[in-house]
Backbone of each chain as ProteinMPNN parsed JSONL, in Angstrom:
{"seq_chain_A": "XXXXXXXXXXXXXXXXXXXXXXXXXXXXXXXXXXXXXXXXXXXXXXXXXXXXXXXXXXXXXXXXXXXXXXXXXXXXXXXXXXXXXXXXXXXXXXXXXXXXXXXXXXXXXXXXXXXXXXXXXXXXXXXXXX", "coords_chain_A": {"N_chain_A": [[2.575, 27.93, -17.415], [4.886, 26.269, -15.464], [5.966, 22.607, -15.039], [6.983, 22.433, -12.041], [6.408, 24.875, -11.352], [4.002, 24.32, -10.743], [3.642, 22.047, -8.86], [4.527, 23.385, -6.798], [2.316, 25.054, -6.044], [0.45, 23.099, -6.037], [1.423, 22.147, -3.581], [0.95, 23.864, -1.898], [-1.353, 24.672, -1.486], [-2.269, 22.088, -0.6], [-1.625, 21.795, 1.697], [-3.091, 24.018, 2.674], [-6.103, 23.256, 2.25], [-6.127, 20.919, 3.799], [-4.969, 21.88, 6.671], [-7.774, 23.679, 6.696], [-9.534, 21.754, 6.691], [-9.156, 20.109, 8.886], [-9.774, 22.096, 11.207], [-12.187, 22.704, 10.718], [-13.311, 19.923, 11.036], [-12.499, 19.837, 13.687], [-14.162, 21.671, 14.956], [-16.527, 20.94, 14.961], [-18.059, 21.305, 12.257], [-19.547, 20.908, 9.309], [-19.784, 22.366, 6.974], [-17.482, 23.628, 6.505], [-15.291, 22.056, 5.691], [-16.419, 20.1, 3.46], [-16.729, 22.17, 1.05], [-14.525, 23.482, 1.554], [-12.436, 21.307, 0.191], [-13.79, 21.272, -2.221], [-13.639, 23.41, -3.548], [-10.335, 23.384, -3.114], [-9.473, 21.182, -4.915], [-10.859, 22.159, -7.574], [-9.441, 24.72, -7.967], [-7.032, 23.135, -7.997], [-7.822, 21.747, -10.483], [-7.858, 23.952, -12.234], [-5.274, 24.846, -12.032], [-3.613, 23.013, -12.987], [-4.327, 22.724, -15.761], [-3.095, 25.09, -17.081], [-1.135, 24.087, -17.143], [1.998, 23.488, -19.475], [4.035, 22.128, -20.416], [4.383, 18.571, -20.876], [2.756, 16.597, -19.332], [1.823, 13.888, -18.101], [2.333, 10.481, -19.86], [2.478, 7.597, -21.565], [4.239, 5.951, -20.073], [4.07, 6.925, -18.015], [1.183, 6.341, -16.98], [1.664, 3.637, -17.45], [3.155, 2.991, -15.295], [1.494, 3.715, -13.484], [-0.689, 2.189, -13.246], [0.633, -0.575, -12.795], [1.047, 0.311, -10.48], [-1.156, 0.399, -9.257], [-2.531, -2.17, -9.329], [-0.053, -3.464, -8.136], [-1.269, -2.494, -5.705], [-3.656, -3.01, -5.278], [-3.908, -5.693, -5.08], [-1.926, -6.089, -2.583], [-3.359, -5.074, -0.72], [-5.915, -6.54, -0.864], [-5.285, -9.091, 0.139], [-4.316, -8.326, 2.566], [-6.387, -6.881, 3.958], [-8.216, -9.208, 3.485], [-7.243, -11.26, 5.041], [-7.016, -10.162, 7.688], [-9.673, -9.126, 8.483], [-10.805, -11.893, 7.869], [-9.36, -12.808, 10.911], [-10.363, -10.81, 12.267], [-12.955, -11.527, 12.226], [-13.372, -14.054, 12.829], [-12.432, -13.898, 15.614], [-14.157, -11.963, 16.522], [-16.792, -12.841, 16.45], [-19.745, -13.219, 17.476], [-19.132, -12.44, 19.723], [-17.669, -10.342, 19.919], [-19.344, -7.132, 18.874], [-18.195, -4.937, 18.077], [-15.791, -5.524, 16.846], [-16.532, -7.723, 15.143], [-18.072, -5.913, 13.747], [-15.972, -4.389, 11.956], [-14.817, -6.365, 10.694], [-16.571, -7.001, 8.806], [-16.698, -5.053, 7.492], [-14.262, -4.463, 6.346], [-14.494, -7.289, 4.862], [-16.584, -6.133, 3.022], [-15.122, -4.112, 1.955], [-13.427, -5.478, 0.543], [-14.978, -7.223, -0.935], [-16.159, -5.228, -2.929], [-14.481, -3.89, -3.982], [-13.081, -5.905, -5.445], [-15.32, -6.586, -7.404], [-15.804, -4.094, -8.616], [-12.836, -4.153, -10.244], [-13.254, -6.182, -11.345], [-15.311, -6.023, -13.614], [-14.135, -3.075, -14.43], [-11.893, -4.515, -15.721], [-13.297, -6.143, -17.461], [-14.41, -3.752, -19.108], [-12.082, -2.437, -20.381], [-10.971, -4.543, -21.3], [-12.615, -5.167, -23.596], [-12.824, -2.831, -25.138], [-10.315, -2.25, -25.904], [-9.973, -4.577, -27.928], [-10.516, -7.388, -26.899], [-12.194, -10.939, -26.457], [-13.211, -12.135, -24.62]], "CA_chain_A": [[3.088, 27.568, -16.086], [5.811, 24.95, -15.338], [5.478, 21.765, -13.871], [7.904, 23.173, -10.91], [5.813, 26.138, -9.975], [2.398, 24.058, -10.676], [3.968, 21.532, -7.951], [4.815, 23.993, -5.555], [1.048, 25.426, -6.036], [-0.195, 21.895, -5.313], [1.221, 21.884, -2.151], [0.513, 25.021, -1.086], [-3.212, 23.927, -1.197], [-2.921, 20.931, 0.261], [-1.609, 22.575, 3.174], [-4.075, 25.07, 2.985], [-6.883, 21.86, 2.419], [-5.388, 19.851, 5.333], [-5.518, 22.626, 7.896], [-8.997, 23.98, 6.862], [-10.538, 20.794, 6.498], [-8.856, 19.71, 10.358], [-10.44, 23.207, 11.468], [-13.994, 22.384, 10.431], [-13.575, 19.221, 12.075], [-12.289, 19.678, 14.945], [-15.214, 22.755, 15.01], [-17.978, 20.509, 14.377], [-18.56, 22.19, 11.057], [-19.231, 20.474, 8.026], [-19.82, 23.428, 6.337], [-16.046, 23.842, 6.036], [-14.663, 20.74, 4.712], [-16.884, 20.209, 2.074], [-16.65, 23.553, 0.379], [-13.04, 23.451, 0.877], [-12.132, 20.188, -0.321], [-14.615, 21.155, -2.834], [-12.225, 24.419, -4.393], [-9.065, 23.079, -3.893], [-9.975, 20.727, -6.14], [-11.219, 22.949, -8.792], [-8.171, 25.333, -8.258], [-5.838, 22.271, -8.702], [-7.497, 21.341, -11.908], [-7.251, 24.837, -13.057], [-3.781, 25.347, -12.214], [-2.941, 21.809, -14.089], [-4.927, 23.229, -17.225], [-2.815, 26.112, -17.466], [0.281, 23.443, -17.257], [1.857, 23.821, -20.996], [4.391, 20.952, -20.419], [3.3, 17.162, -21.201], [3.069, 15.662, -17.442], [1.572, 12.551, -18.419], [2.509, 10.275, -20.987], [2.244, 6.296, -22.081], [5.414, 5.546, -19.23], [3.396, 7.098, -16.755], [0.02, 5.103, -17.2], [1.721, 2.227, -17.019], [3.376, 3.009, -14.081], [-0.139, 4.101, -12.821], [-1.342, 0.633, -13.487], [1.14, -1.247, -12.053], [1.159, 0.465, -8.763], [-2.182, -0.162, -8.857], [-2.089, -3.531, -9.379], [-0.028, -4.225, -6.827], [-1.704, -2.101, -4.483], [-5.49, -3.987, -5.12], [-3.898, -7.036, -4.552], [-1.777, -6.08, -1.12], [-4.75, -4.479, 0.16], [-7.107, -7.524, -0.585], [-4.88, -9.784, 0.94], [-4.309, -8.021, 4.292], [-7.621, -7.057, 4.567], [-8.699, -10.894, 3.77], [-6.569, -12.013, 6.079], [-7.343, -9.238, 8.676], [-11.156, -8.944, 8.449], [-11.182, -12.946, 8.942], [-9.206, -12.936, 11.925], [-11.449, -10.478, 13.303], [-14.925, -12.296, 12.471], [-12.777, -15.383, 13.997], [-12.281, -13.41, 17.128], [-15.109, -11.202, 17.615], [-18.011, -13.382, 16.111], [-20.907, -13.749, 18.54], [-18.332, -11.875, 21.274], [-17.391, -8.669, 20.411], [-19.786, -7.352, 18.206], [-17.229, -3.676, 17.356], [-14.397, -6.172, 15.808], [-17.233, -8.413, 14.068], [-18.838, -4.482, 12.604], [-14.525, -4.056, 11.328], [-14.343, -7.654, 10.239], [-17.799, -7.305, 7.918], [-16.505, -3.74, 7.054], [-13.505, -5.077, 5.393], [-15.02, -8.348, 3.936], [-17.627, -6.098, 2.179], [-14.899, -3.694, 0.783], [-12.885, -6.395, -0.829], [-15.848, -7.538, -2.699], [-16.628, -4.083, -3.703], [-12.543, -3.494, -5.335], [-12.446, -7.003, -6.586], [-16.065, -6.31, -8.221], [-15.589, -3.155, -9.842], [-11.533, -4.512, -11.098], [-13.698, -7.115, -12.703], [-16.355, -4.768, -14.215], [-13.105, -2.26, -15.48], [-11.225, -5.268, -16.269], [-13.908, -6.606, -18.823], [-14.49, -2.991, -20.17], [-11.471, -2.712, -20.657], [-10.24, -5.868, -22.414], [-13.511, -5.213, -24.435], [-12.144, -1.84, -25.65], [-8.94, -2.841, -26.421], [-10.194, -5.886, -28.591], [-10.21, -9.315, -26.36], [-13.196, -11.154, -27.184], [-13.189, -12.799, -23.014]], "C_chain_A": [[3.915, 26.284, -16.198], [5.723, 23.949, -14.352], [5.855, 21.96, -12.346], [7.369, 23.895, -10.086], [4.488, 25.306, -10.128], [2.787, 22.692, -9.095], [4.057, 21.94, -6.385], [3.089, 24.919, -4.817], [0.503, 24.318, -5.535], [-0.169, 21.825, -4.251], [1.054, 22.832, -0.87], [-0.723, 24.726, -0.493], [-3.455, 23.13, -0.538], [-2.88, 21.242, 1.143], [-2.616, 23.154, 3.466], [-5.426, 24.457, 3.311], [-7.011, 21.736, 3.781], [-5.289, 20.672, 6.25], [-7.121, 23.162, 8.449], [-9.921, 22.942, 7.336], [-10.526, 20.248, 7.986], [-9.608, 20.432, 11.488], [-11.917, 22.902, 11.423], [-13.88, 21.581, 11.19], [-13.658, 19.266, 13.397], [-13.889, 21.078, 15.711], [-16.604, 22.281, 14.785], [-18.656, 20.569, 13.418], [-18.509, 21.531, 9.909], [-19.344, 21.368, 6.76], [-18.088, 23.985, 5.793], [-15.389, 23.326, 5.222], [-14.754, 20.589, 3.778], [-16.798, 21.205, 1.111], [-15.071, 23.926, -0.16], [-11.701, 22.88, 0.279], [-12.182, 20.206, -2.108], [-13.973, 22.072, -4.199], [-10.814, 24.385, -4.342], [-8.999, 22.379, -4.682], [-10.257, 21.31, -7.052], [-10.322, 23.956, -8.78], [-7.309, 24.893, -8.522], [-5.847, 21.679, -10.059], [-7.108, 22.326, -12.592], [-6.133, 25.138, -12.946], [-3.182, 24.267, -13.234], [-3.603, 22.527, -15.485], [-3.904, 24.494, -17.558], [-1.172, 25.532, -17.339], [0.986, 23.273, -18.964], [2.851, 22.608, -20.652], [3.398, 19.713, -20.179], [3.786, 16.78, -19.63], [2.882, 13.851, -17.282], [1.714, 11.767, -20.303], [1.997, 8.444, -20.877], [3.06, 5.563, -20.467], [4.637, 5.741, -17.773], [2.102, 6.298, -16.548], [0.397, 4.641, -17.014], [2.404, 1.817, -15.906], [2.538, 2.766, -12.927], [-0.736, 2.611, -12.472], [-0.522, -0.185, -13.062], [0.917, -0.966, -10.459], [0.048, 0.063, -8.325], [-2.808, -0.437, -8.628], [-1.77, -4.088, -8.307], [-0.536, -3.772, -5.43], [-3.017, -2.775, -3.804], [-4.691, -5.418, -4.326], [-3.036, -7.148, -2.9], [-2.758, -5.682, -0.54], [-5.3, -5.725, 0.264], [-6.51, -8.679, 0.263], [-4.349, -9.688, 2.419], [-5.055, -8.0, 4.565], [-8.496, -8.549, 4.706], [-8.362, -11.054, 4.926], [-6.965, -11.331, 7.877], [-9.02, -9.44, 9.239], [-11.399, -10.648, 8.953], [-10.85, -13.333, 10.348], [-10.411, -12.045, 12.946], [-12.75, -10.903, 13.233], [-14.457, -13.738, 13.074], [-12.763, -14.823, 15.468], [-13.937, -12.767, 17.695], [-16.105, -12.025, 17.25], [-18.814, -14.078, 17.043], [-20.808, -12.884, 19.793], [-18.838, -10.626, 20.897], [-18.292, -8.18, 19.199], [-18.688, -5.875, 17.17], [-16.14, -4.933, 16.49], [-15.949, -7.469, 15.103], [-17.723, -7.368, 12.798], [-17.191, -4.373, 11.745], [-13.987, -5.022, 10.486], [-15.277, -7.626, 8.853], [-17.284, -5.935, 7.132], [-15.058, -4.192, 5.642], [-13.584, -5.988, 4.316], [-15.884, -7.295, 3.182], [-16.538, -5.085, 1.438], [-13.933, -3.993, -0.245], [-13.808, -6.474, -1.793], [-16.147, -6.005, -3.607], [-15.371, -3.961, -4.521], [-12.913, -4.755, -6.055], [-13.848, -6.486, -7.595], [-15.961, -5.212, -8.862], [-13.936, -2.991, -10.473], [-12.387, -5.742, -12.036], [-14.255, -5.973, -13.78], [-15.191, -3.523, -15.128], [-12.366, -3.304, -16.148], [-12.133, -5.717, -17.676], [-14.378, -5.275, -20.102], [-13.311, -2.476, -20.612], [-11.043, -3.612, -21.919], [-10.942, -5.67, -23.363], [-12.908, -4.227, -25.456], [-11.058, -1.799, -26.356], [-9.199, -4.336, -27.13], [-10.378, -7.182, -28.386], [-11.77, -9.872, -26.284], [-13.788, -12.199, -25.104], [-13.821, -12.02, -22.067]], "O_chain_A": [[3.607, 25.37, -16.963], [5.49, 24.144, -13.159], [5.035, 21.644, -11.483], [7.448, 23.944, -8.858], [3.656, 25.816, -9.378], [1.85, 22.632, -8.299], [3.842, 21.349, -5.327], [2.822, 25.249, -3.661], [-0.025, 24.485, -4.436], [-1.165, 21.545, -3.583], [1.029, 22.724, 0.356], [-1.028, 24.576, 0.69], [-4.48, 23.054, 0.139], [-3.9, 21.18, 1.83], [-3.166, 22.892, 4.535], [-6.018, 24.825, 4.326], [-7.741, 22.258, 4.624], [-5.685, 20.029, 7.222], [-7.625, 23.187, 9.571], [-10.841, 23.104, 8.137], [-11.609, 19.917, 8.469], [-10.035, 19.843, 12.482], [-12.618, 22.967, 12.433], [-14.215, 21.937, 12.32], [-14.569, 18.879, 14.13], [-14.329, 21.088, 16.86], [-17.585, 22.969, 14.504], [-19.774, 20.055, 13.394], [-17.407, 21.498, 9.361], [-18.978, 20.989, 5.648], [-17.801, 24.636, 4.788], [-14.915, 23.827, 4.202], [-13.85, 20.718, 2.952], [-16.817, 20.671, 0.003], [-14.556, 24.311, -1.21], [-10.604, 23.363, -0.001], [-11.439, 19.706, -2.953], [-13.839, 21.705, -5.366], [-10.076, 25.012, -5.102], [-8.299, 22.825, -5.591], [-9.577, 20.759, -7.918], [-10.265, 24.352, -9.945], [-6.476, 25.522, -9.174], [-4.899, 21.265, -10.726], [-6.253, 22.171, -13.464], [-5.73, 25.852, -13.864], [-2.41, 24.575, -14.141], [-2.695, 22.808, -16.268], [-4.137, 24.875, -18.705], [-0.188, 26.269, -17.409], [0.138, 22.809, -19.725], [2.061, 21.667, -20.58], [2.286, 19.653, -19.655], [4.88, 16.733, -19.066], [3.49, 12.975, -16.667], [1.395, 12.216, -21.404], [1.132, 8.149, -20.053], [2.428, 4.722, -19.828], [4.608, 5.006, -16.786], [2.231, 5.436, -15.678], [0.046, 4.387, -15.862], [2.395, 0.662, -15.48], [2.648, 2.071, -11.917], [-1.146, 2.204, -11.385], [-1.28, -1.096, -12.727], [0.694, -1.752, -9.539], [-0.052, -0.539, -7.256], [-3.734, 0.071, -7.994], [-2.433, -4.837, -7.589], [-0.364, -4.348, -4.356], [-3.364, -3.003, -2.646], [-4.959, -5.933, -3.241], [-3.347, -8.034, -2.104], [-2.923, -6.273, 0.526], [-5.284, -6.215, 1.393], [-7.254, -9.213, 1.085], [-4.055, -10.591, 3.201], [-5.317, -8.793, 5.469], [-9.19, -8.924, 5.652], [-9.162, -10.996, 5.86], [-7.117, -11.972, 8.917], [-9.336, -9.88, 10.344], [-11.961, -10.907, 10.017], [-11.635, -13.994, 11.027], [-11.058, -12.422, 13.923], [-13.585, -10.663, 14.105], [-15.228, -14.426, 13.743], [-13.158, -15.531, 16.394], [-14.592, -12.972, 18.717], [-16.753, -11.982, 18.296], [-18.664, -15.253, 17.379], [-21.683, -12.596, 20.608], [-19.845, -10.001, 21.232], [-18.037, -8.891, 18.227], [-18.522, -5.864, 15.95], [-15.988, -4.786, 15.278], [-15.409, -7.968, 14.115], [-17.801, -7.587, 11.59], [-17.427, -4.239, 10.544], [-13.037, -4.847, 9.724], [-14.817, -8.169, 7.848], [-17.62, -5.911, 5.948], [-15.1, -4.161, 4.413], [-13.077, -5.836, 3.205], [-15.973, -7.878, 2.101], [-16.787, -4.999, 0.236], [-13.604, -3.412, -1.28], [-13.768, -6.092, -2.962], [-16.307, -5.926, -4.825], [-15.416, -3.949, -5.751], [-13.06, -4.683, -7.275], [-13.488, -5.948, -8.643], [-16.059, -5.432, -10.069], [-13.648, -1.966, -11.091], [-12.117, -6.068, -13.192], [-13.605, -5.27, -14.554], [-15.426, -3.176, -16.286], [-12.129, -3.028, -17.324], [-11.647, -5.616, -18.803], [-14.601, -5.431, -21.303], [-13.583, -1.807, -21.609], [-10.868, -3.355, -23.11], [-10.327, -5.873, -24.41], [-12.507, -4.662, -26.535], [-10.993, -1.254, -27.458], [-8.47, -5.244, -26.732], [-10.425, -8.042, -29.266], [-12.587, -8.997, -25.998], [-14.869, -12.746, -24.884], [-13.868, -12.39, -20.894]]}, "seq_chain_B": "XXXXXXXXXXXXXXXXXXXXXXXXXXXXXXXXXXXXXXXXXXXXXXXXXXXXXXXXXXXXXXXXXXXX", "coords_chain_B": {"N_chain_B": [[18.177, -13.523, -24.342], [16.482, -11.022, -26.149], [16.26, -8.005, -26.779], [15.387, -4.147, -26.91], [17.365, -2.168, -28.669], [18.139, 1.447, -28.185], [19.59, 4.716, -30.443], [18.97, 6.86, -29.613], [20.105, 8.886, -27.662], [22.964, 9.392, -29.584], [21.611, 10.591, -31.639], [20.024, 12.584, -31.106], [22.719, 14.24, -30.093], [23.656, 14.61, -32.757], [21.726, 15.888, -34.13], [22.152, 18.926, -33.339], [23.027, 18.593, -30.714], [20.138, 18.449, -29.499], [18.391, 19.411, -27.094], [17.061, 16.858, -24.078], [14.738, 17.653, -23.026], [13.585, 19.355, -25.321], [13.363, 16.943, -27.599], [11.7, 15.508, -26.238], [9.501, 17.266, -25.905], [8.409, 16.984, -28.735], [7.877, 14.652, -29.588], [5.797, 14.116, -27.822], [5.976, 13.459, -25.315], [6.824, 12.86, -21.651], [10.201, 14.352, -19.92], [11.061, 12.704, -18.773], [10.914, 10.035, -19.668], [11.734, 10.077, -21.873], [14.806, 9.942, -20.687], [14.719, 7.569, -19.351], [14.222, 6.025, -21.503], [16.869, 6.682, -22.882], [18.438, 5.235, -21.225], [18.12, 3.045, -21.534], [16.313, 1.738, -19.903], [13.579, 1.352, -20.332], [11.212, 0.37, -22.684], [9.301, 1.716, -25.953], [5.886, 2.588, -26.456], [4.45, 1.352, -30.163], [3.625, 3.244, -31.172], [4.864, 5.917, -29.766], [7.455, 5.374, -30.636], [7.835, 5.815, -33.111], [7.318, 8.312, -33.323], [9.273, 9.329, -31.841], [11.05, 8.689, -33.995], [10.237, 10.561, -35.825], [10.261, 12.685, -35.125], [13.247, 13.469, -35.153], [13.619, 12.995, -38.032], [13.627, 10.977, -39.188], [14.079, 7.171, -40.086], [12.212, 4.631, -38.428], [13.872, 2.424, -37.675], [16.177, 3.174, -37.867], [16.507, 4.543, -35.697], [15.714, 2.415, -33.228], [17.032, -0.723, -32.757], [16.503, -4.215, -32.799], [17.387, -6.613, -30.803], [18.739, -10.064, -30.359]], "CA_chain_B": [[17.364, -12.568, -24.251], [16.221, -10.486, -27.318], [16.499, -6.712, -26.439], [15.438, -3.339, -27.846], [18.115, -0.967, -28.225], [18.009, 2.623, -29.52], [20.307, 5.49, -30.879], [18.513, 8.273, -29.102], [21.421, 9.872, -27.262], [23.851, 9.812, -30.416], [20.84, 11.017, -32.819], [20.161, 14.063, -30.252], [23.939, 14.476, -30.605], [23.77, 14.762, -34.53], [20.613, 17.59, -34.243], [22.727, 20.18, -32.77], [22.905, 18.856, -29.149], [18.547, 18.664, -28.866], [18.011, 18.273, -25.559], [15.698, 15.929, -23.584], [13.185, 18.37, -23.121], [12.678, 19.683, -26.597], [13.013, 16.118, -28.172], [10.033, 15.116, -25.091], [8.087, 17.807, -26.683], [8.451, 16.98, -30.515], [7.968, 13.337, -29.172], [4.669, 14.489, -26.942], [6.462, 12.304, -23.753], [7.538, 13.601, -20.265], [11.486, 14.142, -20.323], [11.356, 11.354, -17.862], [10.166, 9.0, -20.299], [13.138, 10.12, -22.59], [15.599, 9.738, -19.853], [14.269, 6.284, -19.665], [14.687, 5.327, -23.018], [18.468, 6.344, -23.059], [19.561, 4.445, -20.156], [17.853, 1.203, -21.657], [15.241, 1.382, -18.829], [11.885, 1.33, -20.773], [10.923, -0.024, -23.996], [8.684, 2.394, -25.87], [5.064, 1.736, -27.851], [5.466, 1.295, -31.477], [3.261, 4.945, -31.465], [6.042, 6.661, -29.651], [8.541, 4.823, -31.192], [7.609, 6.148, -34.601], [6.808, 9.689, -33.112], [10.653, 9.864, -31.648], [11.95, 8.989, -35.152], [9.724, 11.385, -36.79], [11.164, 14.221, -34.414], [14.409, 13.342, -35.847], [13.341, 13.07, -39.268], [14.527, 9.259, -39.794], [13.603, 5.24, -40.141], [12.276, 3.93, -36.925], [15.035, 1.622, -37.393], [17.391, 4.3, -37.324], [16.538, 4.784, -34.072], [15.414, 1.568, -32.398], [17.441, -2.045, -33.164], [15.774, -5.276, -32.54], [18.382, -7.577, -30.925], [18.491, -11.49, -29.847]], "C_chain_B": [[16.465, -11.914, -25.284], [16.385, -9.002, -26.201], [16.211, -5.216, -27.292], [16.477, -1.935, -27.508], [18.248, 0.573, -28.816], [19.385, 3.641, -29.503], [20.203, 6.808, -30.417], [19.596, 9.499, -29.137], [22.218, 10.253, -28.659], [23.243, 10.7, -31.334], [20.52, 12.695, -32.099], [21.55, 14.779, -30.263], [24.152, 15.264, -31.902], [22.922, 15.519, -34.585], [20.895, 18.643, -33.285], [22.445, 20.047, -31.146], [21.144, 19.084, -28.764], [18.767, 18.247, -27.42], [16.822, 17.496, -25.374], [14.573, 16.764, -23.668], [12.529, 18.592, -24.357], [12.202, 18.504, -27.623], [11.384, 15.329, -27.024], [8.87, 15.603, -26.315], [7.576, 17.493, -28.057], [7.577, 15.838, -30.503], [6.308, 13.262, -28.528], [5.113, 13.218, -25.948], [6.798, 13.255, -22.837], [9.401, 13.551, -20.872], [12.306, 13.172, -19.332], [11.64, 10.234, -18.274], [11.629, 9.092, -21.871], [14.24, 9.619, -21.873], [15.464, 8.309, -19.622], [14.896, 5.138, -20.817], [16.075, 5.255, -22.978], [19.009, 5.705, -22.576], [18.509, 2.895, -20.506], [16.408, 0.586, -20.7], [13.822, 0.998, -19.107], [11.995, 1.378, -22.152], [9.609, 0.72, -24.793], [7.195, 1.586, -26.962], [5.538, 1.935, -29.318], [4.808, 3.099, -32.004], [4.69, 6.016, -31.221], [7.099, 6.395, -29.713], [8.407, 5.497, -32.455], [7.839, 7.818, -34.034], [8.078, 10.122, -32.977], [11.565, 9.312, -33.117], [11.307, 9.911, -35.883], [10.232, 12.926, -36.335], [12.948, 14.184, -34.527], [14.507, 12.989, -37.192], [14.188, 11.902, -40.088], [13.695, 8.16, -39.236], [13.57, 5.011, -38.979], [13.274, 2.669, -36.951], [16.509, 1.963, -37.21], [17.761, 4.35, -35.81], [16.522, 3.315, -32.836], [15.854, -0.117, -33.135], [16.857, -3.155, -32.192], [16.891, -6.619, -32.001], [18.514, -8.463, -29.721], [19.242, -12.122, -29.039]], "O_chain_B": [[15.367, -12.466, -25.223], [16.602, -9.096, -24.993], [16.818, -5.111, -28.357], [16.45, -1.085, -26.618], [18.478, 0.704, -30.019], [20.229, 3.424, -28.634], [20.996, 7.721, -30.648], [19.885, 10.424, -29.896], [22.162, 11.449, -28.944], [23.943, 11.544, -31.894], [20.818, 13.754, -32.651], [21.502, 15.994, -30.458], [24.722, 16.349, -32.008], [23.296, 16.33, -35.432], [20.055, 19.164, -32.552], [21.903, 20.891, -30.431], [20.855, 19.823, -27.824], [19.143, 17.227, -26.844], [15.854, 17.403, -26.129], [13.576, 16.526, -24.35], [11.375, 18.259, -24.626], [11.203, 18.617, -28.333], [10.337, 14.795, -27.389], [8.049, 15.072, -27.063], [6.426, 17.743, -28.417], [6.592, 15.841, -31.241], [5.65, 12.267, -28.832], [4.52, 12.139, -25.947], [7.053, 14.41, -23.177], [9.807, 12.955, -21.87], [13.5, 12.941, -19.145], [12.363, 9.426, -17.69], [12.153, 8.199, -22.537], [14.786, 8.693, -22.473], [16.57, 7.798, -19.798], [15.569, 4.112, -20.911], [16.65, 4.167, -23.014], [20.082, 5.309, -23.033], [18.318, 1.947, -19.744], [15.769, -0.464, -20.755], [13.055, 0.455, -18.313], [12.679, 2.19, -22.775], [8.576, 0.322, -24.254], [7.232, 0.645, -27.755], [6.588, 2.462, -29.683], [5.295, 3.875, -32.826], [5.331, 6.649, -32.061], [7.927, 6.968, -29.006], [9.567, 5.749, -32.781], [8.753, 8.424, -34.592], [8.421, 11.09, -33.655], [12.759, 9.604, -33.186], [11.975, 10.174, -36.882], [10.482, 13.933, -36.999], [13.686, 14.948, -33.905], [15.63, 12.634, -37.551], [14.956, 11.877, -41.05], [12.905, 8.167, -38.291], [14.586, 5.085, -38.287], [13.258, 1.962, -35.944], [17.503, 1.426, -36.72], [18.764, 4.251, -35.102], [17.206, 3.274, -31.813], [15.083, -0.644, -33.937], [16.767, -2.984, -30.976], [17.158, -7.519, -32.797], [18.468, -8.11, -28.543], [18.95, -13.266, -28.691]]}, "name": "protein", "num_of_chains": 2, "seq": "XXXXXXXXXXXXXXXXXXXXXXXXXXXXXXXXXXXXXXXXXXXXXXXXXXXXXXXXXXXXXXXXXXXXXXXXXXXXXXXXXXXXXXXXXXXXXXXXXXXXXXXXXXXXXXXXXXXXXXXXXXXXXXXXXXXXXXXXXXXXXXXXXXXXXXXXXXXXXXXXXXXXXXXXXXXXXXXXXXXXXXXXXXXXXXXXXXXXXX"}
């Protein structure tokens, strides 16, 4: 299969995904979603397995890793910035924008802690003695 | 500056017109990642630096000049 028609298969699915999965919801049904989240997924790896062109290479990784890069670090700094304004605003008041303010502060620390945690296995892997 | 420049294009030239794709494959890269290389855009590791002179059956210096 060619990357071309395995592309056009991808987004067949997602479509197909992204309506079902809207369907369940909006139906109360979790019985839907999950299941069908659950095989497009496992039909998108098998269609990539049966991809005979190279898709990923060295150029791409490091693309991968830049984006992000800079994506951890715009994220952590809006949400910083975001999450304190709202525990500045709602704190004591409102308690919904203090629950959005604590929601954010807790999932910076969670990215920055597991970019440390890959960062040191990492560097470890690749030889840096830090 | 210093700069690395390579021969790609002319050396694909000199093996009967290879194209991007089949030198990709020889190469194990996307033909993105070739396309890259020719226009100066991306500097490659010294793995697939070796790998694209070995799919042209010449001196990684053949292919890739080192210049200051």
């Amino acid at each position: 299969m060619s990357v071309r028609t395995y592309n056009l298969w991808k987004i067949v699915i997602v479509i197909i995904v992204a309506i079902l999965v809207g369907w369940g919801v909006n139906a109360n049904n979790a019985f839907i979603p999950v299941p069908t989240v659950l095989v497009g997924g496992g039909v998108l790896l098998f269609l990539r397995s049966r991809v005979k062109e190279i898709t990923t290479d060295e150029r791409t990784f490091n693309i991968a890793g830049r984006a992000a890069r800079f994506t951890l670090s715009f994220f952590v700094i809006l949400a910083a910035a975001a999450g304190a304004t709202l525990l500045a605003i709602g704190g004591g008041t409102t308690p919904a924008l203090e629950t959005v303010g604590f929601t954010l502060a807790y999932s910076i620390c969670t990215l920055l802690i597991l970019y440390f945690i890959s960062y040191i296995y990492y560097n470890r892997k690749y030889g840096g003695k830090e | 500056m210093a700069r690395i420049n390579n021969r790609i294009r002319r050396l694909r030239f000199d093996h009967d017109e290879m194209t991007q794709e089949e030198l990709a494959q020889r190469a194990g890269c996307t033909r993105q990642t070739i396309i890259a290389l020719e226009q100066g855009k991306y500097v490659p590791s010294i793995e697939l630096a070796f790998r694209i002179a070995r799919a042209f059956g010449v001196s990684l210096e053949e292919v890739f000049q080192y210049e200051e």
